[in-house]
C-alpha positions in Angstrom: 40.5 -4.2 -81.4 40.8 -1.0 -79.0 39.2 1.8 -80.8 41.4 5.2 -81.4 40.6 7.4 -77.8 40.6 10.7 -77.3 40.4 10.2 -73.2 42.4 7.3 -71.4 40.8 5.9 -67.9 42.7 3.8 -66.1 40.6 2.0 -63.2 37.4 0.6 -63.5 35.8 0.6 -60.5 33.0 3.3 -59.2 34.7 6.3 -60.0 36.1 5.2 -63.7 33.5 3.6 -64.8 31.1 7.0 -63.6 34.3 9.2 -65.3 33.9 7.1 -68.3 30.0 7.2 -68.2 30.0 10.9 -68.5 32.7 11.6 -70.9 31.0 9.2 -73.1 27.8 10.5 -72.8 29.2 13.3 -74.0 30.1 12.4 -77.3 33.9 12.0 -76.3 35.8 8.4 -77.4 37.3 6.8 -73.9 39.9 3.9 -73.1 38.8 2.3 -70.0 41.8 0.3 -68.8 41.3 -2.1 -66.2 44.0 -4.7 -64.7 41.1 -7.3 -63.2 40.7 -9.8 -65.7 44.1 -10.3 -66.4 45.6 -9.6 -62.5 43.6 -10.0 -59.5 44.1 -7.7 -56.6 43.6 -7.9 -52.6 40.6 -7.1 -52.4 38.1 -7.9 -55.6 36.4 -11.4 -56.0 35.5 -11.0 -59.6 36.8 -8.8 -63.0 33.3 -6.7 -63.3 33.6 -3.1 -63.8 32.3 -1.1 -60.2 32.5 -4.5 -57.9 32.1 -3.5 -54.4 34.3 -5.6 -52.1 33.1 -4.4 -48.3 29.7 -3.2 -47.9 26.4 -3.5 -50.4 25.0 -0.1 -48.7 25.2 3.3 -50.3 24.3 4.2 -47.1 21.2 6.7 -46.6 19.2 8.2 -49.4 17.3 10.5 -47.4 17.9 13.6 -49.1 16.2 16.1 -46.8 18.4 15.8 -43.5 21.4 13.6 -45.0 24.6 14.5 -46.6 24.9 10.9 -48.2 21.1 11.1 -49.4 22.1 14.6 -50.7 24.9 13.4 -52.6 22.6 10.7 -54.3 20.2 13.3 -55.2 23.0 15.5 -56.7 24.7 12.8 -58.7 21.0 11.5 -59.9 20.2 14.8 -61.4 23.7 14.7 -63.5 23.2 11.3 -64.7 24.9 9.0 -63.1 25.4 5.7 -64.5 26.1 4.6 -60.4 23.0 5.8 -59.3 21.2 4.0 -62.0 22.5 0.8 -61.7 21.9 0.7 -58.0 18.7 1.8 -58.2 17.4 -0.7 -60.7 19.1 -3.6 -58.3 18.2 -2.3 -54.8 17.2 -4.6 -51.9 15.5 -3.7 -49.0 17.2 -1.6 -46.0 15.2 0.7 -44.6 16.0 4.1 -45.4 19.5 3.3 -46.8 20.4 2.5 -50.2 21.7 -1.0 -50.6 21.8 -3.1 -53.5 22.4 -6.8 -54.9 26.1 -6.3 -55.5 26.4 -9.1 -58.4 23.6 -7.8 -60.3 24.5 -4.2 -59.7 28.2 -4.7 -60.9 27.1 -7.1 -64.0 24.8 -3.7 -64.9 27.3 -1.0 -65.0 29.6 -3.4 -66.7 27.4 -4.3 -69.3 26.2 -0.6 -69.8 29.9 0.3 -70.3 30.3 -2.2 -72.5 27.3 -1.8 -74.4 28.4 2.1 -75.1 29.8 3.0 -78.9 32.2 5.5 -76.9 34.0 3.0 -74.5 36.5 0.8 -75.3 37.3 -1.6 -72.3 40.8 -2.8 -72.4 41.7 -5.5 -70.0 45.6 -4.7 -69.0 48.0 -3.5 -66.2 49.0 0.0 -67.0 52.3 0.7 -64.9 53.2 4.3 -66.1 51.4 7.6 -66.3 50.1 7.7 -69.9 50.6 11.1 -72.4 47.2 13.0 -73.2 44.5 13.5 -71.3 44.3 11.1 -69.0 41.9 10.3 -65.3 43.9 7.4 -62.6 40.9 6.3 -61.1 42.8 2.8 -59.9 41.6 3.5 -55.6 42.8 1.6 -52.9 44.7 -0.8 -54.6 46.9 0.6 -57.3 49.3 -1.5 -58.5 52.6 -0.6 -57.3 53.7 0.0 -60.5 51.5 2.6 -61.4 51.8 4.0 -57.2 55.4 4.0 -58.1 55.1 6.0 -60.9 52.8 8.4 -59.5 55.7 8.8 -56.2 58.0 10.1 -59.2 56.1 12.3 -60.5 54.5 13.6 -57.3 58.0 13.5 -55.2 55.4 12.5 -52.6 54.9 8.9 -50.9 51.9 7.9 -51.2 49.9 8.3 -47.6 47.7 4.7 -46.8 45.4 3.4 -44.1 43.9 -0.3 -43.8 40.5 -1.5 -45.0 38.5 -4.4 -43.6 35.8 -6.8 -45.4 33.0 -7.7 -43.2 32.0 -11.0 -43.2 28.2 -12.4 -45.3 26.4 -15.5 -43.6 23.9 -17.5 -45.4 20.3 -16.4 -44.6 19.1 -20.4 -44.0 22.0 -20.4 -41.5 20.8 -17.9 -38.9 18.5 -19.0 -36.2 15.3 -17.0 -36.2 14.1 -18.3 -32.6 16.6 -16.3 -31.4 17.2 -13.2 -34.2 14.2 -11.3 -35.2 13.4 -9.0 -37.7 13.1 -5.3 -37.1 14.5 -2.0 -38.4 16.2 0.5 -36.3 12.8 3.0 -34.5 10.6 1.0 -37.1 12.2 3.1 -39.5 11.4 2.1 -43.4 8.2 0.5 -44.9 9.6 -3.1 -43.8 11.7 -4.7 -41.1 14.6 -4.7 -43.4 17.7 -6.0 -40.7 18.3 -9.4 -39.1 19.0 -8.7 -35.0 20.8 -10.9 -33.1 21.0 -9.8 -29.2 23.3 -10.2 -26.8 22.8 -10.2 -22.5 25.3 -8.4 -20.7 27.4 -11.6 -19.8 27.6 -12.7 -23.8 28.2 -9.6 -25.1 31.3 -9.5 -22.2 32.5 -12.3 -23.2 32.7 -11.3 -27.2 34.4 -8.7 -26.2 37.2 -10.3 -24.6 37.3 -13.3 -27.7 37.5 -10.0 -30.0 40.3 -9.0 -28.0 41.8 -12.3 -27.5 41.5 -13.9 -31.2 44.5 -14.7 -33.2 44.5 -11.4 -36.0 45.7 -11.5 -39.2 50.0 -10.4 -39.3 51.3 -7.0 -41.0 53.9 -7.5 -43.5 57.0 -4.6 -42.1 55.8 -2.8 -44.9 52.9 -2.5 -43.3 53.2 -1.8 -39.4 52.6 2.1 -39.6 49.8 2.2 -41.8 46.7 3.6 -39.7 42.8 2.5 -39.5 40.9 5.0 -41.4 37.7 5.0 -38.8 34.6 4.7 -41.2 36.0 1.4 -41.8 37.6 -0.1 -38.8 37.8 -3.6 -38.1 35.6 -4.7 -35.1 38.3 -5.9 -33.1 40.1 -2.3 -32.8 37.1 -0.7 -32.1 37.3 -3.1 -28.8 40.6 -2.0 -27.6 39.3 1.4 -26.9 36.9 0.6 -24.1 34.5 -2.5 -22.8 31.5 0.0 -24.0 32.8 1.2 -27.2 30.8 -1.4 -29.4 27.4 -1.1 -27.7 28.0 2.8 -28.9 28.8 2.0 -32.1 27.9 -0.8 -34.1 26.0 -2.9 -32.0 24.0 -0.4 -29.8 20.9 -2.1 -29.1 19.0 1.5 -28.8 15.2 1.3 -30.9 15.3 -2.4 -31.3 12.4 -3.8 -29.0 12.9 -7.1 -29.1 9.7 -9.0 -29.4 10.4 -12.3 -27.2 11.4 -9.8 -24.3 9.7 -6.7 -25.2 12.9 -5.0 -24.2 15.8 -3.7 -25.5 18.7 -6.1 -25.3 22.5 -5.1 -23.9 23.8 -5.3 -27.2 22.5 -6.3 -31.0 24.4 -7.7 -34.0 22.7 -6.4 -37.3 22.6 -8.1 -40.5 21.7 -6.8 -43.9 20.2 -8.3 -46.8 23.3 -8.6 -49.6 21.9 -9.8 -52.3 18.0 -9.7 -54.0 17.0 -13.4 -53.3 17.7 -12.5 -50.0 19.9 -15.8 -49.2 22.8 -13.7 -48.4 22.8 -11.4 -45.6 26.4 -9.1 -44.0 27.3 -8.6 -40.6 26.9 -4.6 -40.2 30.2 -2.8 -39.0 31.9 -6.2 -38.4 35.1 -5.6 -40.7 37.7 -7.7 -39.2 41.3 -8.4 -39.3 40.7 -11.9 -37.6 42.0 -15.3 -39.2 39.7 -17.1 -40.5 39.5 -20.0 -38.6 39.1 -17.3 -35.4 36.3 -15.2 -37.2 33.9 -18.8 -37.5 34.8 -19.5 -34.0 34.0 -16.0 -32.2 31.2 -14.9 -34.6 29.5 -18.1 -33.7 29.2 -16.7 -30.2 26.7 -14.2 -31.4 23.3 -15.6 -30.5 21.3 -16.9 -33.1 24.4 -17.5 -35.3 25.8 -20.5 -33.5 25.5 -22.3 -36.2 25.9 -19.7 -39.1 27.8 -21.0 -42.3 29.9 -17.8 -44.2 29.7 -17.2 -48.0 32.5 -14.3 -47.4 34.9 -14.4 -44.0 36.2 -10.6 -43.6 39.0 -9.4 -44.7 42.0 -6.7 -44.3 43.7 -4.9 -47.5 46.0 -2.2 -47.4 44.6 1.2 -48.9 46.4 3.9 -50.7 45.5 7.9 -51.2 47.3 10.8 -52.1 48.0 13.7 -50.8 45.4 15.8 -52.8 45.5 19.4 -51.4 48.6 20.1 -52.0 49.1 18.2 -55.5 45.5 18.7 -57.2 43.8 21.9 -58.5 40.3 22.6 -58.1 39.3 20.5 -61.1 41.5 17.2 -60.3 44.4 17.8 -62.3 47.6 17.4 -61.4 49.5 20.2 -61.0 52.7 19.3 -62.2 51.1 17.7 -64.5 47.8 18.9 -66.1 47.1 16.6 -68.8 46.3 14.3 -65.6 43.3 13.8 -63.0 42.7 11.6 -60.5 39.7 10.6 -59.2 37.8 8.4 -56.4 39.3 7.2 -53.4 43.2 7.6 -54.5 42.1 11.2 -54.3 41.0 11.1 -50.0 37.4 10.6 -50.4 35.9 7.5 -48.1 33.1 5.5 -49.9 31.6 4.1 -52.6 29.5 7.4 -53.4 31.8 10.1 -52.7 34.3 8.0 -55.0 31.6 7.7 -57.9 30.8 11.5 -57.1 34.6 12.6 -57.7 34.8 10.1 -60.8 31.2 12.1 -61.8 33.2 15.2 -61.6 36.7 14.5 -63.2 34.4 13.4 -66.2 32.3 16.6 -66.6 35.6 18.5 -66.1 37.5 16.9 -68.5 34.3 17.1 -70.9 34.4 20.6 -70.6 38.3 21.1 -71.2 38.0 18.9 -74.7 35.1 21.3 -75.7 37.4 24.7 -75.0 34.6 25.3 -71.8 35.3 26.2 -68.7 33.6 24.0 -66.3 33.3 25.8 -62.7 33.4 23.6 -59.4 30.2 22.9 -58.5 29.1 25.6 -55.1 30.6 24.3 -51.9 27.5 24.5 -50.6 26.3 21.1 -52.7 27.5 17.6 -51.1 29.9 17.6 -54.7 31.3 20.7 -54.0 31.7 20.4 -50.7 33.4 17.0 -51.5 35.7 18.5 -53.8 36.7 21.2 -51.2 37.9 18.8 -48.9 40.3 17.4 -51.6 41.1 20.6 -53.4 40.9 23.3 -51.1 44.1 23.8 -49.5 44.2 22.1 -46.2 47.1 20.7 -44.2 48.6 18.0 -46.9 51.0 16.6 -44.3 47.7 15.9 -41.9 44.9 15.2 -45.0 43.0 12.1 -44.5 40.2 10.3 -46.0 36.7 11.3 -45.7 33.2 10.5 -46.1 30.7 13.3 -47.1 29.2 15.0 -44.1 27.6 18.6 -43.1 30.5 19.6 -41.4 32.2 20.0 -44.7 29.6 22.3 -45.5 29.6 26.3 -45.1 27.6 27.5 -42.1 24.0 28.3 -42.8 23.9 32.3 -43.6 20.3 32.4 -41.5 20.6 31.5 -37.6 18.3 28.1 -37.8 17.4 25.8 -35.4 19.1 23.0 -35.0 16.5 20.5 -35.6 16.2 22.3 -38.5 19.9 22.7 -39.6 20.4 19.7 -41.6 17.0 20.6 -44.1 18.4 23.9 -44.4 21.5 22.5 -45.6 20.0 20.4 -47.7 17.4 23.1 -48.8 20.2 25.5 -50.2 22.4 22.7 -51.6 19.0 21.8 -54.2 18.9 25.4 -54.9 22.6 25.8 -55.1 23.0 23.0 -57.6 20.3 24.0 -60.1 21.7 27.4 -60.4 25.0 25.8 -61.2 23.8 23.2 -63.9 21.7 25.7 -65.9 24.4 29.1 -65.2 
């Protein structure tokens, strides 16, 4: 039985289940609907609550020179249930923050469960519920729901593809030919799984990247662009024979130690899970069949013979357009007994999607209490988050994007710029204790 709510969620993926988290840690009675469990979608392998389908990494926690690391640190010091979770299931990788994805999800879903102020309620919701109210469904609404919200926008919805990268079994990989090593022996361990390349190999992946029978669009899907923090190998290829050895497989600080040089090109894998048997392919995301990913990724030295717990993937992702619908505290504006929150809002990545879900909680907190809650300082990775949703920039040319310093406000002081990035950091600490105890 569904207790009486005071606050309806509908999504419960990273940034409803955080949303939810922080309402109900404030005292306040939440519905937490979510369709998994009852409807599958495109993307999701399982029905736990905050399941992350690409990637296991949070990407860096290094909170003195990175905006990711700054945003952990931010969300951290609020509470956050994500933050928590990952933390207590982290696997090694370096200086980022990656984590055991089953036993991370079966965490938050067992501490939402286990909360007297959620109700989780396993259902489809297709309209725009009455009362106070935070669509956190991301990527993948249902297009009941995304037709609903076109309605009451008058907006179509804006949408870029996603890809899945690919997660080989550890035993799988040869280790006479990979090594172990972490990018400039950063890290207290050697926490990735190289696989070089030669010149002539890594020529000839190229061209069966290029070559490889790709997954077909549906028409409904032949405009839809790449966003670029998620784009699938194989279009990364078409824009130049060098483009991969500057991106994802740049061989740069990885001495390997059967040549004692570096090679032409590297493929890196990262642990996935904590008994270390499973282990993803680093920036591969791919819109390759199936068939065609076993056959060309099996060209990568050292996984010749590499079995695949998870082939990659390609779903269809939807946002919308924020600036010009959403105030500064992720209402609607036509609308104010709504928010929205996570990736539906333009924010790329599992953090900056818990951090919006963090904040459409502590707003809607505040607005049940007769507070007023003030956006956090732009100067904090939150706020400077929230700007790029909020603050009034060209809706008709709004994309997605990850938290980065170039959101950020100038530094006040001239600094140098080895220094720049501490000083952003520096002041964003500062700004955001001012803010929490003001």
């Amino acid at each position: 039985m569904i207790m009486t709510h005071q606050v309806h969620i509908v999504g419960g993926g990273l940034a409803g289940s955080e949303a939810a988290w922080q309402l109900a840690e404030a005292g306040i009675k939440v519905r937490l609907s979510e369709m998994r469990g009852v409807e599958p979608t495109a993307a999701h392998k399982t029905d736990q609550l905050a399941e992350l389908v690409c990637s296991n990494s949070f990407r860096s926690d290094d909170d003195t020179s990175n905006a990711v690391g700054l945003l952990h640190a931010e969300m951290r010091a609020m509470g956050s249930l994500i933050l928590r979770e990952a933390d207590k299931h982290r696997v090694p990788a370096g200086s980022a923050l990656a984590v055991d994805r089953d036993g991370y999800a079966a965490g938050v879903t067992e501490a939402i469960a286990a909360h007297p102020n959620i109700a989780v309620a396993r259902e489809r919701v297709d309209t725009l519920p009455d009362g106070p109210v935070i669509i956190a469904t991301g990527p993948l609404t249902a297009a009941q729901l995304a037709q609903a919200i076109g309605v009451e926008t008058g907006e179509e919805a804006l949408a870029f593809f996603d890809a899945l990268a690919p997660i080989v079994y550890r035993e799988s990989i040869d280790m006479d030919v990979a090594w172990m090593a972490s990018r400039w022996d950063k890290g207290d361990t050697k926490d990735y799984i190289n696989c070089p390349m030669d010149k002539d190999q890594y020529l000839a992946f190229v061209d069966a990247l290029l070559t490889g029978e790709k997954t077909e669009f549906k028409e409904w899907e032949a405009n839809t662009p790449y966003f670029d923090g998620c784009m699938p190998i194989e279009v990364m290829a078409a824009r130049g024979i060098e483009t991969l050895r500057h991106g994802p497989m740049k061989p740069v600080g990885l001495d390997n130690p059967k040549t004692g040089r570096w090679p032409y090109a590297v493929v890196q894998l990262r642990q996935d899970n904590a008994l270390g048997t499973l282990w993803n392919m680093v920036g591969f995301q791919t819109k390759l069949k199936h068939a065609e990913q076993v056959r060309v990724f099996r060209m990568i030295p050292g996984l010749e013979k590499a079995e695949f717990a998870r082939l990659g993937g390609l779903h269809r992702n939807t946002f919308i357009k924020s600036p010009k619908l959403l105030d500064t505290s992720l209402r609607l504006k036509s609308r104010p007994n709504i928010r929205f929150a996570g990736q539906i809002t333009g924010c790329e990545g599992y953090i900056e999607s818990a951090g919006v879900g963090l904040l459409a909680g502590r707003f809607l907190a505040a607005e049940l209490a007769g507070l007023h809650m003030p956006p956090p300082p732009p100067t904090t990775a939150l706020g400077a988050l929230l700007e790029h949703i909020t603050g009034g920039g060209d809706a008709d040319t709004y994309q997605p994007m990850n938290v980065n310093f170039g959101l950020f406000p100038p530094l006040a002081d001239k600094v140098r710029k080895a220094d720049r990035k501490r000083g952003y950091t520096d002041r964003a600490k500062a700004d955001l204790a001012r803010w929490l105890t003001a």
